[in-house]
N, C-alpha and C positions, 0 to 999 in steps of 0.2 A: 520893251526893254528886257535884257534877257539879262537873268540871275545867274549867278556865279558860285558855288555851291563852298564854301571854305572847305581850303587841305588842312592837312595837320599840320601844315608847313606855313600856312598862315594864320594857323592857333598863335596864342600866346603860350608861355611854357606852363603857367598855370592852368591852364586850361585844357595843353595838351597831356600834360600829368593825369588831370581828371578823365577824360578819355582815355588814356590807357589803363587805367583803375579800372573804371567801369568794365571795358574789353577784359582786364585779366578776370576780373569774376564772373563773367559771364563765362569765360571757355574754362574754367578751372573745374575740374572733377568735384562733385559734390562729397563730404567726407560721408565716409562708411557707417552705418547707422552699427548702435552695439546689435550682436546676435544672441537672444534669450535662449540657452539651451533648456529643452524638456527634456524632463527623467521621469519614467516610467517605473512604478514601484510595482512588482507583484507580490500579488497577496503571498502570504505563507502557504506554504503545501501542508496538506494532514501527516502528508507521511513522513513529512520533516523531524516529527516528534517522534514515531517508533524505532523511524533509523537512527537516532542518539540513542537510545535504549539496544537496538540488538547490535548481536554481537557481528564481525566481517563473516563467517562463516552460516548463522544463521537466515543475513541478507543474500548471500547467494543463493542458500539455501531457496528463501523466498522467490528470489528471481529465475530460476531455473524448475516453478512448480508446473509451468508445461511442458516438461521434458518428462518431468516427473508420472504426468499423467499419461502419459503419450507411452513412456514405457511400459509402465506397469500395467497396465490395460494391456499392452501385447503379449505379456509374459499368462497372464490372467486369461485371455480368451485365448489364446494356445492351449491352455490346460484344461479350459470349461467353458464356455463361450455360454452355456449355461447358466453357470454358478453368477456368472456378471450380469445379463441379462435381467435374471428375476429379484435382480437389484432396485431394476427402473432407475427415477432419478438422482438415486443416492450415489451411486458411480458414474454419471454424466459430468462430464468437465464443465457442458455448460449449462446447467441446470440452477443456476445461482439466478434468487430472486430479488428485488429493491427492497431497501428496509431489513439489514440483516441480523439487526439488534436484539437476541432474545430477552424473553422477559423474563425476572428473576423466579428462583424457585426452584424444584425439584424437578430429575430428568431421567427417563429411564434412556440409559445409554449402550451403542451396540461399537465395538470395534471389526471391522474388517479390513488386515494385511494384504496388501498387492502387490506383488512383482516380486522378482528374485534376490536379493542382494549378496546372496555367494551361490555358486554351483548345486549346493544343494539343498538350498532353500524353497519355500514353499511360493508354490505362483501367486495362491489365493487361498487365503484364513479367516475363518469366519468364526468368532468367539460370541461367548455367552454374554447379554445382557448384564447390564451392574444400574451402582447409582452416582447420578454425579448431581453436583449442585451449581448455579447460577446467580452470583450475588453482586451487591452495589459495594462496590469499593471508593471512595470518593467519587472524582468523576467518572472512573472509567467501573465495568464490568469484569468479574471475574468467574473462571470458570474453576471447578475439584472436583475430579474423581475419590469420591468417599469412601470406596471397598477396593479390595484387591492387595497385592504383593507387590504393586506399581501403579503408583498415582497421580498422575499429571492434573498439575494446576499453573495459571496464569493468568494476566490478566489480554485484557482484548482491547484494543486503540483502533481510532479512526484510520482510514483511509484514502489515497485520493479518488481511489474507486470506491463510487458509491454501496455497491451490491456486496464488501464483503469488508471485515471487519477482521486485524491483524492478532493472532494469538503470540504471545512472548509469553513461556514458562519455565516449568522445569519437571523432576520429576520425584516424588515420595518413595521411599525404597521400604519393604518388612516393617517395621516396628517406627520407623518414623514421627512423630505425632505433626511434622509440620515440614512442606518441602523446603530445600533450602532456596537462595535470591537465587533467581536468574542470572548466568554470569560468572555465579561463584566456583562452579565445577564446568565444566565445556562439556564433557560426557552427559550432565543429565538435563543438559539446553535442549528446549523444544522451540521450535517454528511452525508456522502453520496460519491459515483461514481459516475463518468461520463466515460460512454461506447460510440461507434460508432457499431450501428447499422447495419447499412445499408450505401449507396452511399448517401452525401449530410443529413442522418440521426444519430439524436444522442438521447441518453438518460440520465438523470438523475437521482438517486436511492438514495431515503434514505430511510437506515434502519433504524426499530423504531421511528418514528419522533413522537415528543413532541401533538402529538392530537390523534385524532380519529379511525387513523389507524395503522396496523402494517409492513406497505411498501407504500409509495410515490414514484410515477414516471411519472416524467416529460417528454415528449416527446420532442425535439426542431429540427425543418427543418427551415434553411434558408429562409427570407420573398428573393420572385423573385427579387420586385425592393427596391435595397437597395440605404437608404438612402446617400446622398453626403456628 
């Protein structure tokens, strides 16, 4: 006996209703699941907090200090290729060591001028030792030159680079007893790094400074017997 498989046409309507229900949801597009967006947070950068503190022209300043060294070292070993040499690593651009955080306290300090900054300026100046000091200022670190007719003080903040530690100051003039804010005069605004050298050695770098030359650096070694 052979079976006869029922049409739609010999459903009943109720039942051919039902079959096409069933049919419409089976072919029917499944709805669109919601899409969870991720947002990625980064962290804060170190250097986020110096550059609200300095000023647009000392951040140049910053960002253009291998131009700075790139120069002045040609002006400088033009004239003595000597006088930079028996420098060793104190005039090496890359001579910056991890851990650049000096430790507070007294510092016998040397400045040496490089490059030219007008026509008849000196290539390379090498002045007499002084003293400067290294102190805790809440969180951060401060550096002052303690003698002299021009005394650069400021404080020193983190970096995103690890090996060097950012100087924002200013500068003490004659009779002074105390520099004025950062900021408050454009002329006596300092910028600049502070690198670790060497064991017990550190240096000081600013780029373009407001005189005579086109690279300043300070040398600073621990005086032996420190003050109580």
């Amino acid at each position: 006996m052979t079976r006869h498989r029922p049409s739609m046409r010999t459903l009943g309507p109720p039942v051919m209703l039902a079959a096409l229900a069933v049919l419409g949801a089976c072919s029917a597009d499944p709805k669109p699941r919601p899409q969870v967006a991720s947002v990625t947070i980064e962290p804060p950068r170190k250097s986020d907090v110096w550059v609200r503190v300095a000023t647009d022209a000392d951040e140049s300043r910053l960002a253009r200090i291998g131009l700075a060294w790139q120069s002045a070292l040609a002006d400088a070993n033009a004239a003595s290729a000597r006088a930079v040499t028996e420098e060793g690593q104190l005039l090496d651009p890359r001579a910056a060591l991890p851990r650049p955080a000096p430790t507070p306290g007294s510092y016998n300090c040397r400045l040496i001028k490089l490059g030219k900054a007008t026509a008849r300026g000196e290539a390379i100046e090498k002045f007499k030792p002084f003293f400067c000091y290294v102190e805790v200022e809440g969180p951060l670190l401060t550096i002052v030159k303690q003698t002299g007719s021009e005394r650069p003080a400021g404080r020193l903040w983190e970096d995103d680079r690890p090996e060097r530690l950012i100087f924002l100051g200013s500068l003490a003039l004659g009779n002074e007893e105390q520099p004025i804010a950062y900021g408050d005069d454009p002329k006596r605004d300092m910028a600049g790094v502070l690198e670790r050298i060497g064991p017990f050695r550190w240096r000081l770098v600013i780029p373009w400074p407001q005189g005579s030359s086109k690279l300043d650096v300070f040398e600073l070694t621990p005086v032996a017997d420190q003050p109580e």
